[in-house]
C-alpha positions in Angstrom: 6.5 1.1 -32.3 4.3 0.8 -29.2 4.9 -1.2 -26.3 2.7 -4.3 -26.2 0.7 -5.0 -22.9 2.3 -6.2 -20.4 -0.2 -8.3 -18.8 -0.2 -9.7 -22.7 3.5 -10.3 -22.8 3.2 -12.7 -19.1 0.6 -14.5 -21.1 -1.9 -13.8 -17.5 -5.5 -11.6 -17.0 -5.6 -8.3 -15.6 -6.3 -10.4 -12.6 -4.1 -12.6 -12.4 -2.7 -13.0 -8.3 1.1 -11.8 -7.8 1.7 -15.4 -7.5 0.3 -16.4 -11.4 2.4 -13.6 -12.1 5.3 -14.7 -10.4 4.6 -18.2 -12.3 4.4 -17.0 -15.9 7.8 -14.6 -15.6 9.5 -17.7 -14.3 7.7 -19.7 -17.7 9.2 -17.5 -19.8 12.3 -16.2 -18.1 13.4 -19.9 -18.4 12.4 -20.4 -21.7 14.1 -17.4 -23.3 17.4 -17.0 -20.7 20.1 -15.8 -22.6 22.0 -19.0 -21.0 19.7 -21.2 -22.6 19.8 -19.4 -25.9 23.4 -18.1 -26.8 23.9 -15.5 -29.8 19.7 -15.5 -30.1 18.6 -12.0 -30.6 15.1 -12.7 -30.5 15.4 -15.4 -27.3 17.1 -12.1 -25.4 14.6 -9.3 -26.7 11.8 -11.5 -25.4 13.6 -12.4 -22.3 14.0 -8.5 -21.8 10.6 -7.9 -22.4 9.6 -10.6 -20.2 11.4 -9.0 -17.1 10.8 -5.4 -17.7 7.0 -6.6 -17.4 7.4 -9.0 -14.3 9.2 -5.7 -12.5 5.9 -3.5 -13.0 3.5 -6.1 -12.5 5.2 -7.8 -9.3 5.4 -4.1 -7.6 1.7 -3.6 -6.4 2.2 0.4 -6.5 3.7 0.2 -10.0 0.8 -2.2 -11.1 -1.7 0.1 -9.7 0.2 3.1 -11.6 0.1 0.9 -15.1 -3.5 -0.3 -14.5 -4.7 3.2 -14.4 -2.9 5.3 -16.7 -1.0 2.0 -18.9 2.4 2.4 -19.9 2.3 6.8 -19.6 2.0 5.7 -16.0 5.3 3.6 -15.1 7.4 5.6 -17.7 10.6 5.7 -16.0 9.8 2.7 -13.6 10.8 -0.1 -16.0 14.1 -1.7 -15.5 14.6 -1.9 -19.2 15.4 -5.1 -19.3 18.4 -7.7 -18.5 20.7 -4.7 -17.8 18.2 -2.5 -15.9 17.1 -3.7 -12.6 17.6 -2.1 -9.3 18.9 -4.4 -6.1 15.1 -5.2 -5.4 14.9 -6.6 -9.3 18.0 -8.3 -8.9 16.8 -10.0 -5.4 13.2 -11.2 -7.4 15.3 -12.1 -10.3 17.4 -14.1 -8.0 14.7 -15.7 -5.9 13.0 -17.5 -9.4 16.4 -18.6 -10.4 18.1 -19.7 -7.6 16.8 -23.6 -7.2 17.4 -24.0 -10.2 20.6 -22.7 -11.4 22.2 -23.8 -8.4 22.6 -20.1 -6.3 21.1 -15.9 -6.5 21.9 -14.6 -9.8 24.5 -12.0 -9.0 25.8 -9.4 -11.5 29.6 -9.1 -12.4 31.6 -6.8 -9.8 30.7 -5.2 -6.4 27.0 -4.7 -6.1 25.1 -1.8 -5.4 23.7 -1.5 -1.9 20.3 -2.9 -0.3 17.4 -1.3 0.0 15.9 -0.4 2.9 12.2 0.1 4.2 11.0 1.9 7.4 7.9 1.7 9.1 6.6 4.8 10.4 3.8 5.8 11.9 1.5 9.1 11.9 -1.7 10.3 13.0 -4.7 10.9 10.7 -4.3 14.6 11.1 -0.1 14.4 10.1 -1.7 11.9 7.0 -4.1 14.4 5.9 -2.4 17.7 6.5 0.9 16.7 5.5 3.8 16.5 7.6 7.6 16.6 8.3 9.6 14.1 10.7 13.0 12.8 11.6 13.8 9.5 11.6 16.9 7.5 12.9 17.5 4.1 10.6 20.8 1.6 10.7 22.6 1.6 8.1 25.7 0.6 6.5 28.2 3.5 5.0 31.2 3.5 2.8 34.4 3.1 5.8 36.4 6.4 5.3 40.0 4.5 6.0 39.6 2.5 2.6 37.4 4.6 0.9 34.8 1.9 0.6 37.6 -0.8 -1.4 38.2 -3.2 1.7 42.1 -3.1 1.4 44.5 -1.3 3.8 45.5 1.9 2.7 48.7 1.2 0.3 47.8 -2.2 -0.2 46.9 -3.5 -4.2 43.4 -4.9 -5.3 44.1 -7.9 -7.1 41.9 -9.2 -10.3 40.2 -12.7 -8.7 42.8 -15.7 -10.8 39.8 -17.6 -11.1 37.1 -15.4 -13.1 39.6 -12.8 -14.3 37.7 -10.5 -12.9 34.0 -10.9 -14.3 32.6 -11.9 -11.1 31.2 -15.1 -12.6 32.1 -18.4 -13.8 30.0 -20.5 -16.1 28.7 -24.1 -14.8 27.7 -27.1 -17.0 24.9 -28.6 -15.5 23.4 -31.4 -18.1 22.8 -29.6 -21.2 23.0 -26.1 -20.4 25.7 -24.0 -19.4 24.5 -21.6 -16.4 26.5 -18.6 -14.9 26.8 -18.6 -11.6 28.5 -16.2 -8.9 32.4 -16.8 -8.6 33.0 -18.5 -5.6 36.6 -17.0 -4.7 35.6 -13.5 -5.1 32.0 -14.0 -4.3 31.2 -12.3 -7.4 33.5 -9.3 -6.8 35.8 -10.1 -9.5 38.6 -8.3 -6.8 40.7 -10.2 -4.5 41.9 -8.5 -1.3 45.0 -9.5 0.3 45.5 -7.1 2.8 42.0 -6.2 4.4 41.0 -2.7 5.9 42.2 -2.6 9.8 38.9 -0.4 10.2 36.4 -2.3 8.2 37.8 -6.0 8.1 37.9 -6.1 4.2 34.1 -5.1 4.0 34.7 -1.9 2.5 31.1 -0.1 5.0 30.9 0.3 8.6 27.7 0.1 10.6 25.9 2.9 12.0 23.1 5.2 12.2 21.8 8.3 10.4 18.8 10.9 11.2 16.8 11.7 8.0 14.3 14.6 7.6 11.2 13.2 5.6 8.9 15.2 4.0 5.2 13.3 4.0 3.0 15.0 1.6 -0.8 15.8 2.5 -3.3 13.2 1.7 -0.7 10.0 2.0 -2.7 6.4 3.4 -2.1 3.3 5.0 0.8 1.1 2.8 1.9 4.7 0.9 5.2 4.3 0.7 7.8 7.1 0.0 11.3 6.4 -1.6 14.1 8.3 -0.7 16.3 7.5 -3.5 20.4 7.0 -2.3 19.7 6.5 1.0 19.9 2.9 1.8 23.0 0.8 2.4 25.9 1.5 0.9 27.1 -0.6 -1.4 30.3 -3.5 -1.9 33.1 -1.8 -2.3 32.5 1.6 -3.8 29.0 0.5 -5.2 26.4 3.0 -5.2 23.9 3.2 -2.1 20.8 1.6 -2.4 17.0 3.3 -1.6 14.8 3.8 1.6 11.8 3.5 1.5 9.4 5.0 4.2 6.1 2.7 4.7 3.1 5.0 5.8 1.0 3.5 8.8 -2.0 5.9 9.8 -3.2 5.3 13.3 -6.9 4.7 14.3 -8.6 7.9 15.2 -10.9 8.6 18.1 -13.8 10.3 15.7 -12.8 9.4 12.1 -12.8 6.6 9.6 -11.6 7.6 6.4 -11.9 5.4 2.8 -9.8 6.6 0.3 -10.5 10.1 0.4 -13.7 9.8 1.9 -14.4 10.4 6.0 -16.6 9.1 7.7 -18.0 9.8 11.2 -20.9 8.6 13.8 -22.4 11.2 15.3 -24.9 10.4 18.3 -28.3 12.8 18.1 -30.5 13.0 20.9 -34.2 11.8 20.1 -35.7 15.3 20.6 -33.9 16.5 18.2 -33.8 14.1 16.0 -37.2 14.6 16.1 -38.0 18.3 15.6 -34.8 19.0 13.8 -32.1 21.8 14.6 -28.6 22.7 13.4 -25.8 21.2 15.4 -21.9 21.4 15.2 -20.0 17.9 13.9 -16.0 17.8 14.4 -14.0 18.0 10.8 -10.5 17.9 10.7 -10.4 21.8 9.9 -12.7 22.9 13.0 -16.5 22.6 13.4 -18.8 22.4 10.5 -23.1 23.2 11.1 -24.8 20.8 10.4 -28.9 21.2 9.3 -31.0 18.5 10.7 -34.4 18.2 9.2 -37.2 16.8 11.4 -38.2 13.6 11.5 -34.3 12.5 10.6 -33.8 8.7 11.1 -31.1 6.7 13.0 -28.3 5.5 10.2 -29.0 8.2 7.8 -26.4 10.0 6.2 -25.2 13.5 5.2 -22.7 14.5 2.9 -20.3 17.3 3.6 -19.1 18.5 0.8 -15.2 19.5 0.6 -14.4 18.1 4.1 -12.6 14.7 3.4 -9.3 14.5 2.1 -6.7 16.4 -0.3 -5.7 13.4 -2.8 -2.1 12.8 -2.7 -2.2 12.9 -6.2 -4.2 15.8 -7.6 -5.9 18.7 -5.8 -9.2 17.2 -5.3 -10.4 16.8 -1.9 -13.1 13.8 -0.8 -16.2 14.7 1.2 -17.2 13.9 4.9 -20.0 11.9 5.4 -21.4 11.5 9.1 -24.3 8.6 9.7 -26.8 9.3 12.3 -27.0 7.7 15.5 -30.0 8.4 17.5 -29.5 7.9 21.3 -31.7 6.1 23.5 -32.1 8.4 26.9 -30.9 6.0 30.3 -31.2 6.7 33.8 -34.6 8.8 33.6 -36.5 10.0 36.9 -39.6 8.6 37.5 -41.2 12.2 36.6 -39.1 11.2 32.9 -40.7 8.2 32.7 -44.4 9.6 33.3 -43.6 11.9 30.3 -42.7 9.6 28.0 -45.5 7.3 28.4 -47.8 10.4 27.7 -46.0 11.1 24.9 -46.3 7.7 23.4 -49.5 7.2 24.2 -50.9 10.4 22.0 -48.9 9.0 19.8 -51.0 5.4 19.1 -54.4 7.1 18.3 -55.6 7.2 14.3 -52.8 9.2 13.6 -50.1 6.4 14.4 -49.4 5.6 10.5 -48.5 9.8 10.5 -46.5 9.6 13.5 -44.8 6.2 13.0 -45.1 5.3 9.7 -41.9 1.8 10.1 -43.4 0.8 13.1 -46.4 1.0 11.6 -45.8 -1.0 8.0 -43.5 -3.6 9.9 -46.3 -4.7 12.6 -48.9 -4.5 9.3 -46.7 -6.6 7.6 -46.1 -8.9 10.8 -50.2 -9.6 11.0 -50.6 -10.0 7.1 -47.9 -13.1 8.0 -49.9 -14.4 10.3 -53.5 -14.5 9.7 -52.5 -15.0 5.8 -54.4 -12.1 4.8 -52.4 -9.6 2.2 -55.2 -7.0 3.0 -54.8 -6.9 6.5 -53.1 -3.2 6.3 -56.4 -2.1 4.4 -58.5 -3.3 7.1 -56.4 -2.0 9.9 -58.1 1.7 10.6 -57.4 2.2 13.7 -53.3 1.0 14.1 -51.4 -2.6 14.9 -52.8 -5.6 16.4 -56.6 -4.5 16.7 
C-alpha cells in the first residue's frame, strides 16, 4: 500500500508557511492523541501518520528532499511515528504540547542526548573545492567514575516509588486524562540516593572535543552536515545525540555564485570593447580566454561553459557567467582629451545611426515625443536634433 501525501495528510498546500504547517499537525495531533482516544487503533494510526508527516515537512532540508523526489526522497528520514522521533522530534513534539498539557512531553526513562549545531565558516574556494577542518565544540560526555548512571560507585539505583519506574504519571485535567513527566524522577523513572562525587548525580561531565569534518565539494550557504553520535551525551547511559555543522560561505572579492551558477563583473576598457580582443577572466581553476567580439556592449553577458560549480549532489558542474562592464577612462591629458573629441566628432556625420545605433534610436525616440511626430526618425537624414 503506498504512502498517501503528506502535504494531503496535514490537510495544507504545497505552499503552505512552516507556520500553517506547524498549525495543522497541532489540529490533528490533538484530535487523534492516543490520550484523548484510549484503545483506538485508528485515532493512533492517524496520529502516527500525522507526526511522521509534521517531522518531514517542519525540517526545510527534508521538505526540499520530499518536494523533489516525494517519499523515495526522505526514505529513512521519517520518524515512523509515535515511537520514532529523534531528540529534535521530541523537542517540536514538545513545544505544541506543552501549554496545553501542562509541561514538554517527555518519553519514559533517561533521554537520549541533545543535539548540537555549529556554525562554521569557509571560503568560496574550501565550498566549492571541498574541504577538510577541525573543529573544537562543548560538549557534555558520559562521567567515567559512574559510567554515565549518576550514583557513587557501589551505591543501588532505585525504581522512582511514585511512577514505578515509567517515568510518567497520568494527570486528569477535566475530561481527559494527559501523561505528563514524573515529577520525582523527572521522568527518569530511577531514583538516586547516593549521587556521583565526580558528576553530582548528573551521570556527563562538561568538556570539549576536536572533530575532523569532512565538507564535500559544491556545499552552500545554510548546507548543513550531520555528524551522527556526536552531540551531548545523554541522561544516564542514554545514547548521544547529533551535531550538526551549518555551512556559512564567505563573500568573495571576484565571485557571486547562485546555486551552481558564478557570476563575475569584469571591467573592459572602451577600446576594446570596441574593436574586440581576447582577454583573460579569473575562474576558480586559473584563467580562462575569453573572445570579445567588437562592438560588445556594457552589461552583456557570456557564458563559460563548465566553470561554475560541482553540485553537491550529482556530478554536474554550473557555468560561469561574467557581465560586461565598460570603463569610462579618468584623469586624461589634455593631448587625451583632443583625441577624443576627434574621435567623436567623425563619429556624428551620416554615418552616426552605423556608429551609434542606441544613441541614435533613444534621441529619435526623444524628438518623436516632443514635436508629436511618429515619423520624425524617417525624416531625420542627417542624425539627432537637426
Amino acid at each position: 500500500m503506498s504512502k498517501r501525501d503528506y502535504y494531503e495528510i496535514l490537510e495544507v498546500v504545497k505552499t503552505a508557511s512552516d507556520g500553517e504547517i506547524k498549525k495543522a499537525y497541532r489540529k490533528l495531533a490533538m484530535r487523534y492523541h492516543p490520550d484523548r482516544n484510549p484503545d483506538n487503533t485508528e485515532a493512533e494510526d492517524k496520529f502516527k501518520e500525522a507526526s511522521e508527516a509534521y517531522e518531514i515537512l517542519s525540517d526545510p532540508q527534508k521538505r526540499q528532499a520530499y518536494d523533489q523526489f516525494g517519499h523515495a526522497g526522505v526514505d529513512g528520514s521519517a520518524g515512523g511515528g509515535f515511537g520514532g522521533f529523534g531528540g529534535g522530534g521530541f523537542a517540536d513534539f514538545g513545544d505544541i504540547f506543552g501549554d496545553i498539557f501542562g509541561g514538554g512531553f517527555r518519553q519514559a526513562g533517561p533521554q537520549p542526548g541533545n543535539d548540537l549545531q555549529y556554525e562554521l565558516e569557509i571560503s568560496l574556494e574550501e565550498a566549492v573545492a571541498g574541504t577538510t577542518v577541525d573543529v573544537r565544540i562543548p560538549t557534555k560526555e558520559f562521567c567515567e567514575a559512574c559510567d554515565g548512571t549518576g550514583a557513587e560507585p557501589g551505591s543501588e539505583v532505585e525504581t522512582c516509588p511514585t511512577c514505578h519506574g515509567s517515568g510518567q504519571v497520568r494527570v486528569q485535567q477535566g475530561f481527559f486524562a494527559v501523561s505528563r513527566s514524573c515529577p520525582t524522577c523527572h521522568g527518569t523513572g530511577k531514583i538516586i540516593k547516593s549521587p556521583c562525587k565526580s558528576c553530582r548525580g548528573e551521570g556527563y561531565k562538561h568538556s570539549h572535543k576536536t572533530l575532523n569534518v569532512k565538507i564535500p565539494a559544491g556545499v552552500d550557504n545554510g548546507d548543513r552536515i550531520r555528524l551522527q553520535g556526536e552531540g551531548e551525551a545523554g541522561d544516564r547511559g542514554a545514547p548521544h545525540g547529533d551535531l550538526y555543522v551549518r555551512i556559512r560561505v564567505r563573500d568573495h572579492a571576484i565571485f557571486q555564485r547562485d546555486g551552481n551558477t558564478l557570476f563575475c563583473d569584469l571591467p573592459l576598457s572602451f577600446a576594446t570593447a570596441a574593436l574586440g580582443g581576447s582577454i583573460d577572466v579569473p575562474t576558480l581553476n586559473g584563467k580562462a580566454s575569453l573572445k570579445i567580439p567588437a562592438g560588445t556592449q556594457s552589461g552583456q553577458r557570456f557564458k563559460l561553459g563548465g566553470k561554475g560549480v560541482k553540485s553537491v549532489r550529482s556530478s554536474h558542474v554550473g557555468d560561469m557567467i561574467v557581465q560586461i562592464h565598460i570603463e569610462t577612462p579618468v584623469k586624461l591629458t589634455q593631448e587625451q582629451k583632443d583625441l577624443l573629441a576627434q574621435f567623436d566628432a567623425s563619429l556624428k556625420g551620416k554615418h552616426h545611426k552605423q556608429h551609434s545605433p542606441k544613441e541614435h534610436g533613444f534621441f529619435d525616440t526623444v524628438k518623436s515625443f516632443f514635436t508629436g511626430d511618429d515619423d520624425a526618425e524617417k525624416k531625420d537624414k542627417d542624425g539627432p536634433w537637426n
